[in-house]
Backbone as CSV, one residue per row, in Angstrom:
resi,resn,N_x,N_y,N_z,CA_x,CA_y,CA_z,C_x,C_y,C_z
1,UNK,7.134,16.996,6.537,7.731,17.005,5.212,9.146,16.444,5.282
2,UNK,9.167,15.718,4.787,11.059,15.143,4.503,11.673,15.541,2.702
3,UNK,12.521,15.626,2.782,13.500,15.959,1.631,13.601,14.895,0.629
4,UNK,14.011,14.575,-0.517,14.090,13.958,-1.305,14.458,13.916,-2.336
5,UNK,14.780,13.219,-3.224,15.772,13.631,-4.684,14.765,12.300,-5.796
6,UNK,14.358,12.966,-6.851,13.625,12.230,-7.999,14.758,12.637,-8.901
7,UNK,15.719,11.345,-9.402,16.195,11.593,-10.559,15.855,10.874,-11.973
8,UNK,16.137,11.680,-12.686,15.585,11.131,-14.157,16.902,11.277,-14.857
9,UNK,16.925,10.444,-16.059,18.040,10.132,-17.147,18.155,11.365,-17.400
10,UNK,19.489,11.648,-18.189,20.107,12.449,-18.256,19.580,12.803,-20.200
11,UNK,19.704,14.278,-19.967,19.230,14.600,-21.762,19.726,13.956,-22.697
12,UNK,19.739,12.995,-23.827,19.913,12.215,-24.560,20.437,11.007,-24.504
13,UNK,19.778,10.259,-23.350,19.508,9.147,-22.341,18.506,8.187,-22.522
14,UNK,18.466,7.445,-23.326,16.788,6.807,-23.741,16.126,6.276,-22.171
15,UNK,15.277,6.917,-21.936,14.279,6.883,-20.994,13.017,5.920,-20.878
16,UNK,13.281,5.127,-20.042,11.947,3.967,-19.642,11.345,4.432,-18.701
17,UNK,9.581,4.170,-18.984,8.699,4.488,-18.741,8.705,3.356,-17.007
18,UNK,9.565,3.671,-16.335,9.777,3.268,-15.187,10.400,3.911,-14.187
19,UNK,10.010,3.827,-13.215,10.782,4.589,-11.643,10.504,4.167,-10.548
20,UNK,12.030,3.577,-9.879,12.257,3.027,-8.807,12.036,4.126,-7.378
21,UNK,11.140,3.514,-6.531,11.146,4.101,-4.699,12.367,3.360,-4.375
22,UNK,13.368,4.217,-4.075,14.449,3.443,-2.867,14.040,3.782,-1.796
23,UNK,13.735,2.604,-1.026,13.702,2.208,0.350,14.750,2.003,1.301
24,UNK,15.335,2.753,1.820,16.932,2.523,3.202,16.413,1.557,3.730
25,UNK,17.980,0.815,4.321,17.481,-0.263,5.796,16.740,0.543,6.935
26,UNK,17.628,-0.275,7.979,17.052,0.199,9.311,17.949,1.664,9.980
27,UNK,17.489,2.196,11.290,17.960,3.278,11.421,17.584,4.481,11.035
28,UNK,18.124,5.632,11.460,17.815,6.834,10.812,18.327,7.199,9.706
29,UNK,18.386,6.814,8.538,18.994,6.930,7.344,18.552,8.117,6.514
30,UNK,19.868,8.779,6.316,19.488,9.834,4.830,19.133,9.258,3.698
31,UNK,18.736,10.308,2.830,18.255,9.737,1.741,19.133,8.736,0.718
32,UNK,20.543,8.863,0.929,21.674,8.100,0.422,22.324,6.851,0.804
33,UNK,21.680,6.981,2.005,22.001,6.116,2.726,23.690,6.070,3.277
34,UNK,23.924,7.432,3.785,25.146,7.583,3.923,25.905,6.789,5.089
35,UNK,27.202,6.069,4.979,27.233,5.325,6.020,28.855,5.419,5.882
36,UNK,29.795,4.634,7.472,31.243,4.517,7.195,31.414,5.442,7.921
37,UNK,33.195,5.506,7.807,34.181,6.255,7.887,34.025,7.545,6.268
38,UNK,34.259,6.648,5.712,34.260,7.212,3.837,33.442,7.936,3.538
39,UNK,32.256,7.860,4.360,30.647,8.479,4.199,30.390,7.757,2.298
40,UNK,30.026,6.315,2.313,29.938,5.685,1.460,28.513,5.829,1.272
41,UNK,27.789,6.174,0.005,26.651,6.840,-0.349,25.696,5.339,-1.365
42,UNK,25.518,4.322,-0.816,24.981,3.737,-1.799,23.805,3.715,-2.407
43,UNK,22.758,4.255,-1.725,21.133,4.727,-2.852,21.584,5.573,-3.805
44,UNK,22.374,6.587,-3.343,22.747,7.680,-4.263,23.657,6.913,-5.760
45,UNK,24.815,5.837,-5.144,25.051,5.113,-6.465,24.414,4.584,-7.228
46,UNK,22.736,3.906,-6.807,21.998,3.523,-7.200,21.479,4.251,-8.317
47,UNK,20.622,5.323,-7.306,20.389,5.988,-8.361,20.533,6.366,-9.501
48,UNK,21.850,7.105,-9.599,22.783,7.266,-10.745,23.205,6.308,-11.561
49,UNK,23.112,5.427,-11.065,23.414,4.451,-12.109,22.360,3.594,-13.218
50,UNK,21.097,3.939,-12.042,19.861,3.409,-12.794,19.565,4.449,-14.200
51,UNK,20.038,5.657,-13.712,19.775,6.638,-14.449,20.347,7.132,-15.561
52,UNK,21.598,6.458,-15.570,22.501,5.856,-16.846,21.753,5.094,-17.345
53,UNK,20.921,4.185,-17.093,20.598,2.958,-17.730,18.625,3.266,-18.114
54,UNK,18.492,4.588,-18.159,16.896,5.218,-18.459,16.359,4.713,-17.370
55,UNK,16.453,4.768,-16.315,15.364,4.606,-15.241,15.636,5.122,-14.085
56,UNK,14.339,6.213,-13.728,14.411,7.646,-12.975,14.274,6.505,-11.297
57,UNK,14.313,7.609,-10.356,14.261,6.928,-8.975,13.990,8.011,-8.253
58,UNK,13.551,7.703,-7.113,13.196,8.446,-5.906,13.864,8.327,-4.403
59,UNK,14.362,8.732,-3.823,14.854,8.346,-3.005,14.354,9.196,-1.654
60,UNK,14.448,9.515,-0.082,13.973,10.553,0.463,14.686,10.316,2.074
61,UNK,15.220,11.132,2.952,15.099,11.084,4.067,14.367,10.421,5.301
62,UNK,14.519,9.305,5.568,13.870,8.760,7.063,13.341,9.740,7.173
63,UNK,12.426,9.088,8.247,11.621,10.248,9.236,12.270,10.480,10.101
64,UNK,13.025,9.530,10.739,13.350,9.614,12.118,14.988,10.613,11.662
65,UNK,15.259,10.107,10.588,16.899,10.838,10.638,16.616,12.623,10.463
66,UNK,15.305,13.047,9.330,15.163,14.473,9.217,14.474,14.870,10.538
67,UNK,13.559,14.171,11.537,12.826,14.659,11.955,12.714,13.500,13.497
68,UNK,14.381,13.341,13.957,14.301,13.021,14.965,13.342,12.903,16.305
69,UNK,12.741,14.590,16.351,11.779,14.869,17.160,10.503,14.043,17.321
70,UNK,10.211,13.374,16.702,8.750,12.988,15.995,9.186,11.767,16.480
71,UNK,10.243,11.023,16.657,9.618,9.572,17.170,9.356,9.312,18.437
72,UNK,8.960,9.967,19.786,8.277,9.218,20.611,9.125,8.507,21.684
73,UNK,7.956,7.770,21.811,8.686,6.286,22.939,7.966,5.016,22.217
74,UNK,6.888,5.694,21.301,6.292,4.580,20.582,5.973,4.192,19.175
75,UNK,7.088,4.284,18.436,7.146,4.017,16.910,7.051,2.644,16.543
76,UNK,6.338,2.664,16.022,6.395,1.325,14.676,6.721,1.386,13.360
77,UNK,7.006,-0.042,12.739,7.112,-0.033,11.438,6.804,1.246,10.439
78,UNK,5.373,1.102,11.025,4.360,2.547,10.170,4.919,3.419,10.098
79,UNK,5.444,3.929,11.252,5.824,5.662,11.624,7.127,5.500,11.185
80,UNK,8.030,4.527,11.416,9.248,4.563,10.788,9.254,4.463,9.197
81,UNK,8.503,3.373,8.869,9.117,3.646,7.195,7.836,3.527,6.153
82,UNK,6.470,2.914,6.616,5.786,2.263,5.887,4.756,3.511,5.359
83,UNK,4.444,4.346,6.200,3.764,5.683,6.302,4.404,6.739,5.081
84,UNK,5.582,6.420,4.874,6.174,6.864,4.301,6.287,6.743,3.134
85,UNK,6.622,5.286,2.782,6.514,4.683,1.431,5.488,5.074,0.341
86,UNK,4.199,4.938,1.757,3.128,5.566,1.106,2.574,7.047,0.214
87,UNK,3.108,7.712,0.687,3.366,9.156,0.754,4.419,9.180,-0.361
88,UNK,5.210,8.753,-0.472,6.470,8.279,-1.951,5.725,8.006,-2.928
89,UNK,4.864,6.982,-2.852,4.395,6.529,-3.879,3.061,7.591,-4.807
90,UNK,2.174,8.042,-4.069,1.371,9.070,-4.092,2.239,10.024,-4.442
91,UNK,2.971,10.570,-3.967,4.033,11.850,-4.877,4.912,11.398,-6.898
92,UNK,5.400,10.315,-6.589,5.354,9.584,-7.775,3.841,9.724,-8.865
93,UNK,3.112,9.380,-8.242,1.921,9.882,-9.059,1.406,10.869,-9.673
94,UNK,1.763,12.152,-8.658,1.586,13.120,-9.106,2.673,14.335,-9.953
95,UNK,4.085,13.600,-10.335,4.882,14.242,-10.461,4.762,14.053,-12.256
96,UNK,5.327,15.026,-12.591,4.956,15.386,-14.522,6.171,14.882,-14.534
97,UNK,7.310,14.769,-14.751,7.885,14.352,-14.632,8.363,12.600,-15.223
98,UNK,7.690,12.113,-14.427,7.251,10.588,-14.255,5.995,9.872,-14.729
99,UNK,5.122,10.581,-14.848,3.304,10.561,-15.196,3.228,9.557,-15.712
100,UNK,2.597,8.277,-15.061,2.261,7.225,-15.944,3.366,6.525,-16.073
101,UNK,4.358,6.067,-15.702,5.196,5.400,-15.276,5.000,4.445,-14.378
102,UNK,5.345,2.929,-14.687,5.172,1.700,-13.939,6.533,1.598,-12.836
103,UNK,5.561,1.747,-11.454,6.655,2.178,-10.208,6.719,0.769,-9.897
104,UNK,8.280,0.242,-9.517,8.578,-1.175,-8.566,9.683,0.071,-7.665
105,UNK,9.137,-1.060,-6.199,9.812,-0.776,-5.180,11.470,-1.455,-5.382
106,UNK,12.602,-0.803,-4.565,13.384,-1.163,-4.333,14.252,-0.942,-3.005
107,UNK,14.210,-2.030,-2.038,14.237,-1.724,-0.741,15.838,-2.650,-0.061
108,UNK,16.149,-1.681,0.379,17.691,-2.472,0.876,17.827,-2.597,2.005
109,UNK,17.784,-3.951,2.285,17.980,-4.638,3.575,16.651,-4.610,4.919
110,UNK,16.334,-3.918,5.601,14.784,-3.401,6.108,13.993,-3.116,4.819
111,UNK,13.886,-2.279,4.173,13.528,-2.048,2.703,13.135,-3.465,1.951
112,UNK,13.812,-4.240,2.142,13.977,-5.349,1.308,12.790,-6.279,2.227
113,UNK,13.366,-6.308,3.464,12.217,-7.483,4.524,10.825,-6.320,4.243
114,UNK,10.594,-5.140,4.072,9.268,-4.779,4.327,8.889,-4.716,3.047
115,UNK,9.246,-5.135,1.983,8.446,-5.178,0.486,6.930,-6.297,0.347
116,UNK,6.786,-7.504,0.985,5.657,-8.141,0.709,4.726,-7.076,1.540
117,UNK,4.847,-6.131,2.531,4.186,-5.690,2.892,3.424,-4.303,2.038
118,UNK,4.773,-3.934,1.373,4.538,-2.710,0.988,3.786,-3.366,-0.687
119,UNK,3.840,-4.239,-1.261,3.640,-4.526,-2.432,2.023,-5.205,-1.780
120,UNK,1.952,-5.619,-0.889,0.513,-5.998,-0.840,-0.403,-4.947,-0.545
121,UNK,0.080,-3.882,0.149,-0.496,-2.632,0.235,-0.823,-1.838,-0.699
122,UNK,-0.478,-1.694,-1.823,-0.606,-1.396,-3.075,-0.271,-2.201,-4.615
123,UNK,-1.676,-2.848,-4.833,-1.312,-4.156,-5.562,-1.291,-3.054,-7.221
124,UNK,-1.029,-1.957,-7.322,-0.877,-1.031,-8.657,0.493,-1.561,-8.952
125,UNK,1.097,-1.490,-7.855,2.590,-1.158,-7.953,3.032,-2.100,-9.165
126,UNK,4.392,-2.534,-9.530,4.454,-3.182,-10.863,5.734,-4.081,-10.732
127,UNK,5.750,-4.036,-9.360,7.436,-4.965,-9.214,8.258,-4.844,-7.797
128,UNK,8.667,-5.536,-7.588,9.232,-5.664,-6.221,11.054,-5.837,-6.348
129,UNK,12.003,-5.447,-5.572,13.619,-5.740,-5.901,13.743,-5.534,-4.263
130,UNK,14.561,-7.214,-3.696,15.133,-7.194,-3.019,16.428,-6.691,-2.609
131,UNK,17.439,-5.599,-2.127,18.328,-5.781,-2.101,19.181,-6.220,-0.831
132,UNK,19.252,-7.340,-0.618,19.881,-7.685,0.880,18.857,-7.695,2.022
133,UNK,17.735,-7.811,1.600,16.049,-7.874,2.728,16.700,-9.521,2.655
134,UNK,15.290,-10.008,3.926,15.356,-11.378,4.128,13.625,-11.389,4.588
135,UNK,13.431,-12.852,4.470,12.006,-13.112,5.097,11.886,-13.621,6.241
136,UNK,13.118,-13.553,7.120,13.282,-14.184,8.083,12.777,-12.950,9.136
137,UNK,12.611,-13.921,10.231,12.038,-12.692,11.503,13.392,-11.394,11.659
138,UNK,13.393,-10.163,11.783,14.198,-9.540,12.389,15.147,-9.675,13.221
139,UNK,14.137,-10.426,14.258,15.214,-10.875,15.750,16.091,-11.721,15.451
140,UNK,16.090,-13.110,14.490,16.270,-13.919,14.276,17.709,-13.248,13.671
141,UNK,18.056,-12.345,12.656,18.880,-11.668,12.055,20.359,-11.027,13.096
142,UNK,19.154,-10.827,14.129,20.155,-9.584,15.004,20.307,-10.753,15.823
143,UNK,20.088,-12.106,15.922,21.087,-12.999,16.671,21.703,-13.736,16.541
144,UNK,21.401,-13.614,14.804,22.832,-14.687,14.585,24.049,-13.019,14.132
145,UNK,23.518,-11.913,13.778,24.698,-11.269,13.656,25.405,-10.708,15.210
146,UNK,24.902,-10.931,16.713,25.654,-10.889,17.654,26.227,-12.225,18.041
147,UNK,26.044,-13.326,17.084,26.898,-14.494,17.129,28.119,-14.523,16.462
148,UNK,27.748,-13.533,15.190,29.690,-13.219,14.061,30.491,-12.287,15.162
149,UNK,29.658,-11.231,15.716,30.424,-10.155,16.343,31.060,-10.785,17.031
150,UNK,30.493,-11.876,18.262,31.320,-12.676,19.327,32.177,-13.119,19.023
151,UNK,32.233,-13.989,17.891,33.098,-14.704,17.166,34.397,-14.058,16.942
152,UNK,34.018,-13.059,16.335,34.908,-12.001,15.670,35.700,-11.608,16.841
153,UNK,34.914,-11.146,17.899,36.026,-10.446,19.074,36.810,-11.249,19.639
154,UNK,37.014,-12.251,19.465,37.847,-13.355,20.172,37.714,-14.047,21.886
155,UNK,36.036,-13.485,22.432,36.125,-14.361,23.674,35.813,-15.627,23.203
156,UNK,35.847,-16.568,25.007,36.018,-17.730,25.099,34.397,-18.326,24.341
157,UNK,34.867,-19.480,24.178,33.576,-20.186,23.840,31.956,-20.301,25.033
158,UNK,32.988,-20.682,26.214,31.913,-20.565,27.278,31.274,-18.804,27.376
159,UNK,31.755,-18.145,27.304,31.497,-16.365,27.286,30.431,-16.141,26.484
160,UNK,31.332,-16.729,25.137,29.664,-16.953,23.862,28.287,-17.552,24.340
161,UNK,29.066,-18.798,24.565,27.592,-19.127,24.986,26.557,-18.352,25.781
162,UNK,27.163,-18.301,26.800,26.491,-17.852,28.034,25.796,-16.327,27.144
163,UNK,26.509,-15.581,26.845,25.934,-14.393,26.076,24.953,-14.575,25.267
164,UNK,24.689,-15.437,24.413,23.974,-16.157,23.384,22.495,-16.720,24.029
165,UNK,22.738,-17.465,25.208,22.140,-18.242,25.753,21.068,-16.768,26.202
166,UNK,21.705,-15.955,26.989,20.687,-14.715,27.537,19.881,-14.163,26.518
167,UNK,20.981,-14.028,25.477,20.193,-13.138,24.481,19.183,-14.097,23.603
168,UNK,19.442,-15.338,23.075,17.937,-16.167,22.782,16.697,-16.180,23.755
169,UNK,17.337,-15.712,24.737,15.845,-16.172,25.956,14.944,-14.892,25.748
170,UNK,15.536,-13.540,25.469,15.257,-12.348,25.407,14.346,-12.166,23.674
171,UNK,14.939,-12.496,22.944,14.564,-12.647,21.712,13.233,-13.115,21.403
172,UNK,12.893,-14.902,22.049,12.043,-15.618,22.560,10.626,-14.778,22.875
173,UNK,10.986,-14.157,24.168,10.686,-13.257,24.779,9.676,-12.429,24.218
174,UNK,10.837,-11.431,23.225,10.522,-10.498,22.306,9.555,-11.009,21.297
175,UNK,9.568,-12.184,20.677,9.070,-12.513,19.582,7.280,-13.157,19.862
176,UNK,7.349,-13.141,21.417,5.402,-13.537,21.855,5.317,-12.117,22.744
177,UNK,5.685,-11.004,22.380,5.204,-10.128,22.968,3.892,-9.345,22.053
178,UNK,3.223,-9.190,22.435,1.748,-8.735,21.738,0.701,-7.464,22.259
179,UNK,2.135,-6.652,23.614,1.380,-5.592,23.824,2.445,-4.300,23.626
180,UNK,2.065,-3.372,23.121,2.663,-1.730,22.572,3.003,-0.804,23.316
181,UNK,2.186,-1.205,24.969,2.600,-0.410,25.643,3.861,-1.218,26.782
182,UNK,4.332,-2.336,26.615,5.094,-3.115,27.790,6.375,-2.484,27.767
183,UNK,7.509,-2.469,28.427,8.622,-2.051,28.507,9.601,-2.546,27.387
184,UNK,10.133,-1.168,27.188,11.332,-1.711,26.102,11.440,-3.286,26.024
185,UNK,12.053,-3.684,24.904,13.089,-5.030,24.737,13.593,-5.038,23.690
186,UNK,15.220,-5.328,24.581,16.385,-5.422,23.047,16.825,-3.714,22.769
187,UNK,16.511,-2.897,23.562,16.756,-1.577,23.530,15.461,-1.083,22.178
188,UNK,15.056,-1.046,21.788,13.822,-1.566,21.105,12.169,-0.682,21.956
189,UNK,11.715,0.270,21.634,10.235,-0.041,22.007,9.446,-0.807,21.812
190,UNK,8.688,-1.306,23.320,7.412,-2.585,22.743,6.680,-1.720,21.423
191,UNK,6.016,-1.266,21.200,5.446,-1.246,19.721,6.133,-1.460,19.086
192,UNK,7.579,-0.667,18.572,8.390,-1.400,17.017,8.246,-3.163,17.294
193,UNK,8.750,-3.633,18.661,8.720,-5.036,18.545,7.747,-6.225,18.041
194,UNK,6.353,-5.255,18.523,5.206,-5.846,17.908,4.804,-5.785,16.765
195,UNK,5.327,-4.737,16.458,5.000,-4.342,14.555,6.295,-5.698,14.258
196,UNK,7.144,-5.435,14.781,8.014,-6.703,13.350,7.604,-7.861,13.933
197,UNK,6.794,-8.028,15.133,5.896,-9.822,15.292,5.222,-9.393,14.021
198,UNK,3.903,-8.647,13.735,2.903,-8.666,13.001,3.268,-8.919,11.716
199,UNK,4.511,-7.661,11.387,5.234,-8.480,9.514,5.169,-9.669,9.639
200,UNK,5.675,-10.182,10.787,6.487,-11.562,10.403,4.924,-12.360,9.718
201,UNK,3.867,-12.124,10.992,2.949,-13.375,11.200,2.078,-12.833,9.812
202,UNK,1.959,-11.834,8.792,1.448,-11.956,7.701,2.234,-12.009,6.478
203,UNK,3.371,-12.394,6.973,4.435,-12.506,5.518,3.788,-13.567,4.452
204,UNK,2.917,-14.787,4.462,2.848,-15.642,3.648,1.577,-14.803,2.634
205,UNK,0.535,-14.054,4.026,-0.586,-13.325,3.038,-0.322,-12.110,2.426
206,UNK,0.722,-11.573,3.109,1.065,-10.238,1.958,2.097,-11.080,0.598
207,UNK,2.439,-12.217,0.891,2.805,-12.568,-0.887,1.868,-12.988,-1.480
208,UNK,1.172,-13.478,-1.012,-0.141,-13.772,-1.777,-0.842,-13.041,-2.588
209,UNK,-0.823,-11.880,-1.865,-1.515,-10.809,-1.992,-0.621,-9.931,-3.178
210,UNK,0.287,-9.723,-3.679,1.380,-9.178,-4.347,1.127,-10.254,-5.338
211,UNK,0.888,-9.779,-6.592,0.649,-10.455,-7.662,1.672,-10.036,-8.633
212,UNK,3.054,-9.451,-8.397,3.916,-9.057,-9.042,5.265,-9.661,-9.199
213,UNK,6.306,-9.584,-10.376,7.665,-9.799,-10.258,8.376,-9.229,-9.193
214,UNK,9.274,-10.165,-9.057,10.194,-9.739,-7.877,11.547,-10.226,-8.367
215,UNK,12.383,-9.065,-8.116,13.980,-9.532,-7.900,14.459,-9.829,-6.809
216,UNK,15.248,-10.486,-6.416,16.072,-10.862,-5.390,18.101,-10.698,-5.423
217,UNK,18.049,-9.303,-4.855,19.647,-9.424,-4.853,20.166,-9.640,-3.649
218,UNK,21.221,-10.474,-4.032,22.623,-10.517,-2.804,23.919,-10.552,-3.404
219,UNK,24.646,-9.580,-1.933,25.731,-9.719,-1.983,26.356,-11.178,-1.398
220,UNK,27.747,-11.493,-2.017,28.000,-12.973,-1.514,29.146,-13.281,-0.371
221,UNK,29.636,-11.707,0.047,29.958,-11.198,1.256,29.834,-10.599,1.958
222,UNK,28.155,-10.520,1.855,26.827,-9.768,3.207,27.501,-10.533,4.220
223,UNK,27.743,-9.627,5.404,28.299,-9.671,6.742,26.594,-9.500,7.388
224,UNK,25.992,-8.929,7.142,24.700,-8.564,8.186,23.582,-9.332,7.881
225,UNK,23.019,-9.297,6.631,21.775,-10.591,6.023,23.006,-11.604,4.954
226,UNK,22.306,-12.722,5.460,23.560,-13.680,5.161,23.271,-14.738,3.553
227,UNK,23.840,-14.736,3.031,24.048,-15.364,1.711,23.385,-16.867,1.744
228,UNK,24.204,-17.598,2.951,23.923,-18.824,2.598,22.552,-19.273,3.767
229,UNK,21.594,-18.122,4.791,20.444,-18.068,4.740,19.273,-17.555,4.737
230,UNK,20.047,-16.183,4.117,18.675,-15.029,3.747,18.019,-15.332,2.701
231,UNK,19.326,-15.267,2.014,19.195,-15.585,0.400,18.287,-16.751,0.133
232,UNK,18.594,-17.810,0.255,17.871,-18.818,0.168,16.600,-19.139,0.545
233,UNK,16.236,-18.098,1.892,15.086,-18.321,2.328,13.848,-17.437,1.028
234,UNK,14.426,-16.707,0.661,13.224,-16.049,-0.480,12.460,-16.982,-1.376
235,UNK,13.679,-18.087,-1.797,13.015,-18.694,-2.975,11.879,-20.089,-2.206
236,UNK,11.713,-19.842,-0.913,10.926,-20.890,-0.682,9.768,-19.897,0.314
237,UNK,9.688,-18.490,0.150,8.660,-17.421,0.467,7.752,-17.485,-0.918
238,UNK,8.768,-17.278,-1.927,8.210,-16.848,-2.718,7.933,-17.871,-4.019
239,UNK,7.807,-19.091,-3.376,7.662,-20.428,-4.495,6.547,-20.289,-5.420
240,UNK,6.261,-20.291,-6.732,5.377,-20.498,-7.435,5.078,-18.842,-7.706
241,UNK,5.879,-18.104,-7.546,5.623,-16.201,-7.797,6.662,-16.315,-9.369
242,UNK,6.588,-15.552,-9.817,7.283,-14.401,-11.204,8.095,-14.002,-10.026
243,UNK,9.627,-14.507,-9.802,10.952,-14.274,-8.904,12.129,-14.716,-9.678
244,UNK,13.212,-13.947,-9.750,14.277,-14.111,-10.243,15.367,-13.804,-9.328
245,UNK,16.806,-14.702,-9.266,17.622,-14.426,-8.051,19.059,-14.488,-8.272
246,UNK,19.449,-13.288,-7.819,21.159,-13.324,-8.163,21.889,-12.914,-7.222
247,UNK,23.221,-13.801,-7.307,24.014,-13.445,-6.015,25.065,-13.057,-6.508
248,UNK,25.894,-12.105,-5.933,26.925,-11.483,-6.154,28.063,-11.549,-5.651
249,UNK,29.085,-12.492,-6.655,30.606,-12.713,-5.389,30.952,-11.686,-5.343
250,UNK,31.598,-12.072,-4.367,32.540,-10.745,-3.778,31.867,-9.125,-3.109
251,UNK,30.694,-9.132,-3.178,30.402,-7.832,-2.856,29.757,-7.787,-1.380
252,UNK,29.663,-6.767,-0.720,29.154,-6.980,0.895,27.783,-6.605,1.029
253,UNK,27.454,-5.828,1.917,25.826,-5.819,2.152,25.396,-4.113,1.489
254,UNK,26.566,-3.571,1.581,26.156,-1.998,0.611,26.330,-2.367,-1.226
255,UNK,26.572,-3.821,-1.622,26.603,-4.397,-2.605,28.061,-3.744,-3.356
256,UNK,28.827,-3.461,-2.848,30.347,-2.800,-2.963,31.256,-3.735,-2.717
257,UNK,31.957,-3.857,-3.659,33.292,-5.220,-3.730,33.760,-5.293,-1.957
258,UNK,33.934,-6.076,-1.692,34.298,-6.509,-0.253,36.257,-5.628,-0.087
259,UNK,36.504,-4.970,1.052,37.683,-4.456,0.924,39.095,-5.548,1.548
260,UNK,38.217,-6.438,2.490,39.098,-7.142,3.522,39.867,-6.954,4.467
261,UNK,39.610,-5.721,4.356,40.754,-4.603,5.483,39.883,-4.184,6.535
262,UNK,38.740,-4.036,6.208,38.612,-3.218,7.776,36.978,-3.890,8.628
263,UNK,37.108,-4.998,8.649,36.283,-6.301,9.661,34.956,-6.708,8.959
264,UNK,34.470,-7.210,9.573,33.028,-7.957,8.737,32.170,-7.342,8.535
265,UNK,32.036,-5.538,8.688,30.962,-4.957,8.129,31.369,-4.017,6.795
266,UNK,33.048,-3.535,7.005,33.705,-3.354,5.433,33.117,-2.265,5.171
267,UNK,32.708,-0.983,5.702,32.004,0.280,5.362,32.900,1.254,5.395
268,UNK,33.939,1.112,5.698,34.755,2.669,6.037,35.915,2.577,4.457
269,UNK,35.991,1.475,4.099,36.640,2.164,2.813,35.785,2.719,1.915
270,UNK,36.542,3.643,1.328,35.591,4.476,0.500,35.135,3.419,-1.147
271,UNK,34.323,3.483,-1.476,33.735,2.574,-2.549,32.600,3.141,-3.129
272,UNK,32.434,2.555,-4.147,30.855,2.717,-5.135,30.365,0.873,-5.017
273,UNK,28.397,1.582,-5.345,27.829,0.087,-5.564,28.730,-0.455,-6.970
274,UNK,28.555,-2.080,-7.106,29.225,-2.546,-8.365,28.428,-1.834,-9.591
275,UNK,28.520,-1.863,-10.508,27.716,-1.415,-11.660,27.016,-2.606,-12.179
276,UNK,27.334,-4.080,-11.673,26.703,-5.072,-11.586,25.209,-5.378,-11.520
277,UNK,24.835,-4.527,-10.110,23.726,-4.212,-9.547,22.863,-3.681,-10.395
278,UNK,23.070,-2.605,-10.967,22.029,-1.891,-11.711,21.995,-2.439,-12.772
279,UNK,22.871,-3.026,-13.422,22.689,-3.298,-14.680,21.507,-4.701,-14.973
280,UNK,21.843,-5.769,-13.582,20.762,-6.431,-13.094,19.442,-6.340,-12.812
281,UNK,19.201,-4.843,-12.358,18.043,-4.242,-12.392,17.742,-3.947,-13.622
282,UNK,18.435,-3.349,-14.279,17.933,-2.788,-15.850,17.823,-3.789,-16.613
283,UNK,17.989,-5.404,-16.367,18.062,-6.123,-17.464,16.302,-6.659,-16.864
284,UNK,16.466,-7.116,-15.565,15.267,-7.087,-14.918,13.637,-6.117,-15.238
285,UNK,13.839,-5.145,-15.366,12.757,-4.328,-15.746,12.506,-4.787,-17.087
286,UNK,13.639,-4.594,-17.958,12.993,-5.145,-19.325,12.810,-6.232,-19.725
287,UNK,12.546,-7.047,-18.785,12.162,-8.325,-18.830,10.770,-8.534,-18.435
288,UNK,11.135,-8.042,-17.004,9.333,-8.297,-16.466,8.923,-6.817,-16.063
289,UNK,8.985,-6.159,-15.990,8.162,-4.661,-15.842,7.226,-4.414,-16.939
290,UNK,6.061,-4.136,-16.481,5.009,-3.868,-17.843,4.532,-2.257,-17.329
C-alpha cells in the first residue's frame, strides 16, 4: 500500500469532469515530489493549482521512497513506477468522488518518457501531458547531462574527454544489454537497464497504439531534459498525433522561474511551479479532453 492525496476543487469551484494521475520523475520520490535545499514541492503546486482551475488530481508515493524494502537487486520499470500507475488508475475508477471522470496522465520528466507506454497500456485513458519527459533513450540523457556537469566543474578539456570517452563506451554497453540477471551497469541493476532498452525499442508502437491528445511541456531553462533536444524530439515521435507544444522561458526542469544563483540544477531556492503551467493544462483539457 503507498499513500496518496486525491484532490478535488475547492467548494464553489466550478468542477470539470476531469482528473489528472501525477506521475514523479526518477528516484525515490514522495508524492510531491519534494526536492532541494527549500524542500521545493512541485506535484503538490500542481495539484493545487489544477484545482483552482476545476480539475481534481491524484498524486501518491513511489514505491521505492514509501517502501524502500521492496526493491531488491532486481527492479524494473514495472516495479518502480508502471505497476503502479496501474493501480492509480483502477483506484481513480473506483473513487465517488471522481466517478466517471475522463483521466489524462501527467508525468514529469521519467513520468513524462514513460507516458507512450502507460497510454498504450490503457487505451480508456483520455490524454497524455508531458512535463519535461523526452523520447530519447535514458542513457542518452544521463550523458549528455554528465557532459554539463564536466563542463560546469571546470576540468581540462582532455579530462572531459577522456571521462566522456569511458562513459560512452559503458552506455553503448548498457544500451545492447538484453539479460536481467548480468551485473550492475552505470550503478544501475541489469533488469532496470533492460526495461529502459525495451521502452526505448517499443516507443514508435506504444504511440501508435495511444490514440489520444497529448501535451508537451517545457521548461526553457531545463538543466536535466534539454529544450533545444528533448523538446524537439516529441514533435517528430509524435508526427501526425492530436499534440500540442509549449515552451516556457525562463523556467527550469521543476517548471519554476530559473533563480541563477545556485548552479544548473536551481532547486535549493525556495519557489512555486509558474501558474503558467497549469493554466496551460487547463486551457488544454478544454480543448481536447472529451
Amino acid at each position: 500500500q503507498l499513500d496518496g492525496t486525491l484532490v478535488t476543487p475547492a467548494e464553489g469551484t466550478a468542477a470539470r469532469e476531469v482528473v489528472a494521475l501525477l506521475v514523479a520523475g526518477s528516484g525515490p520520490q514522495d508524492m510531491d515530489e519534494t526536492i532541494g535545499k527549500a524542500g521545493n514541492k512541485p506535484l503538490r503546486d500542481l495539484a493545487d493549482a489544477l484545482a483552482g482551475l476545476g480539475i481534481s488530481s491524484l498524486r501518491y508515493n513511489k514505491r521505492y521512497q514509501q517502501r524502500p524494502d521492496t526493491a531488491g537487486d532486481h527492479w524494473t520499470l514495472d516495479s518502480e513506477v508502471l505497476e503502479d500507475v496501474t493501480a492509480a488508475i483502477a483506484l481513480l475508477r473506483s473513487r465517488a468522488e471522481v466517478e466517471g471522470y475522463a483521466i489524462v496522465v501527467a508525468g514529469h520528466s521519467l513520468g513524462g518518457m514513460l507516458l507512450p507506454r502507460i497510454l498504450a497500456a490503457d487505451t480508456t485513458l483520455a490524454g497524455g501531458i508531458s512535463l519535461a519527459g523526452s523520447p530519447r533513450h535514458f542513457l542518452d540523457i544521463v550523458y549528455d547531462q554528465k557532459a554539463a556537469q564536466l563542463t560546469a566543474s571546470g576540468v581540462s578539456q582532455a579530462e572531459k574527454d577522456t571521462q566522456l570517452a569511458t562513459l560512452r563506451t559503458q552506455i553503448d554497453e548498457a544500451k545492447a544489454l538484453t539479460d536481467p540477471q548480468a551485473e550492475p551497469v552505470l550503478d544501475m541493476p541489469a533488469s532496470y537497464v533492460v526495461s529502459l532498452n525495451e521502452l526505448h525499442a517499443s516507443l514508435a508502437e506504444d504511440v501508435a497504439t495511444a490514440i489520444v491528445p497529448w501535451l508537451v511541456l517545457q521548461g526553457g531553462d531545463d538543466a536535466q531534459v534539454y529544450p533545444d533536444t528533448d523538446y524537439p524530439a516529441w514533435s517528430e515521435v509524435l508526427s501526425g498525433k492530436d499534440a500540442q507544444y509549449q515552451l516556457f522561458d525562463g523556467l527550469n526542469h521543476l517548471f519554476m522561474p530559473t533563480s541563477q544563483t545556485d548552479g544548473p540544477l536551481d532547486y535549493d531556492t525556495a519557489n512555486t511551479v509558474s501558474s503558467e503551467v497549469s493554466q496551460a493544462i487547463a486551457t488544454w483539457v478544454g480543448a481536447s479532453v472529451r
